[in-house]
C-alpha positions as CSV (number, residue, x, y, z in Angstrom):
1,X,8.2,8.4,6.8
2,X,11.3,6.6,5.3
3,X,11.4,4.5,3.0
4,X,12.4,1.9,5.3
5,X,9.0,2.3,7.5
6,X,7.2,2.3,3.9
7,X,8.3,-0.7,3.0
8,X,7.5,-2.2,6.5
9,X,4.0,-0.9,6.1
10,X,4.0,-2.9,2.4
11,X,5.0,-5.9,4.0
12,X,2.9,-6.0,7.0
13,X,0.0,-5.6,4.5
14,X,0.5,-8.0,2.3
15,X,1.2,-10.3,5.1
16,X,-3.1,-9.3,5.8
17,X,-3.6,-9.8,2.7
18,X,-2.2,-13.5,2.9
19,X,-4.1,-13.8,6.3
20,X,-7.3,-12.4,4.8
21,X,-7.6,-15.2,1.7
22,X,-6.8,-17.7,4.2
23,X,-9.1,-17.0,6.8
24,X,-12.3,-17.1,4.1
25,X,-10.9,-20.2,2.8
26,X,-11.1,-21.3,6.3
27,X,-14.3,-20.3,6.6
28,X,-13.3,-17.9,9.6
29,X,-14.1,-15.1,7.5
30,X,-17.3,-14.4,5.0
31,X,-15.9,-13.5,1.6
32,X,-18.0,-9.7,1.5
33,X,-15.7,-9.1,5.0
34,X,-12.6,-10.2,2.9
35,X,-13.5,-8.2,-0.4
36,X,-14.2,-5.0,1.9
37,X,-10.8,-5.4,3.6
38,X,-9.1,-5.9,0.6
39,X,-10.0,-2.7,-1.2
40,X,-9.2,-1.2,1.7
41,X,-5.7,-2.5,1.7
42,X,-4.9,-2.6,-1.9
43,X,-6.0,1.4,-2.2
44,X,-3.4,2.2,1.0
45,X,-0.9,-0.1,-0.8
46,X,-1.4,1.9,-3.8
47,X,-0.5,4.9,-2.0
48,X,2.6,3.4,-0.3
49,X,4.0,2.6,-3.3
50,X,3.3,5.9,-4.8
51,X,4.9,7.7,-1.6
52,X,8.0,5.2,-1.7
53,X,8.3,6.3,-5.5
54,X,8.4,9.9,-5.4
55,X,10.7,9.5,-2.3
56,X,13.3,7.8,-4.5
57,X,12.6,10.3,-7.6
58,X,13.1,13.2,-5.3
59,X,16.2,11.7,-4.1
60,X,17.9,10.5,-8.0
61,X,17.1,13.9,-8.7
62,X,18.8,15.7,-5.8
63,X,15.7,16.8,-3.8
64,X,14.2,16.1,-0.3
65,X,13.1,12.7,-0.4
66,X,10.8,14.0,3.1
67,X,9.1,16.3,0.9
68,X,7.3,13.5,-0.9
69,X,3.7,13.8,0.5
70,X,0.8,10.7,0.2
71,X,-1.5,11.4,-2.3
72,X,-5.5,10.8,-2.0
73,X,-6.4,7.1,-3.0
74,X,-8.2,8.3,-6.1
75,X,-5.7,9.8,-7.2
76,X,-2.8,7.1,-7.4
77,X,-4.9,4.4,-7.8
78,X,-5.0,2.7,-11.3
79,X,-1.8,4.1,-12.2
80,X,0.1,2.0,-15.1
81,X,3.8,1.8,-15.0
């Protein structure tokens, strides 16, 4: 995936995100639905941004930026820059 598609991904799920909080504040949505949803998104946003990051460390350090691979959830979630 490049990092082009990555960041397409980001955006397209933060744009749910967005849509999520306004559909419970809408009432279209019941808040457990919404909290579900979110982990859901914030754990594969986690891992986009992990994939995009190794992508541009291979590449500043002369490697294949397509040999970057996504990492389980677990693992890249809770990082701390």
């Amino acid at each position: 995936m490049a990092d082009e598609q990555i960041l397409a991904r980001i955006t397209a799920m933060v744009d749910e995100e967005r849509g999520l909080r306004e559909a419970v504040s809408s009432g279209r949505i019941d808040s457990e639905t919404e909290h579900e949803r979110l982990a859901e998104i914030e754990s594969a946003l986690d891992q986009c941004w992990d994939l995009l990051r190794q992508r541009r460390a291979k590449s500043e350090f002369g490697e294949n930026p397509d040999d970057a691979r996504v990492r389980p959830a677990s693992q890249v979630e809770g990082y701390q820059g």
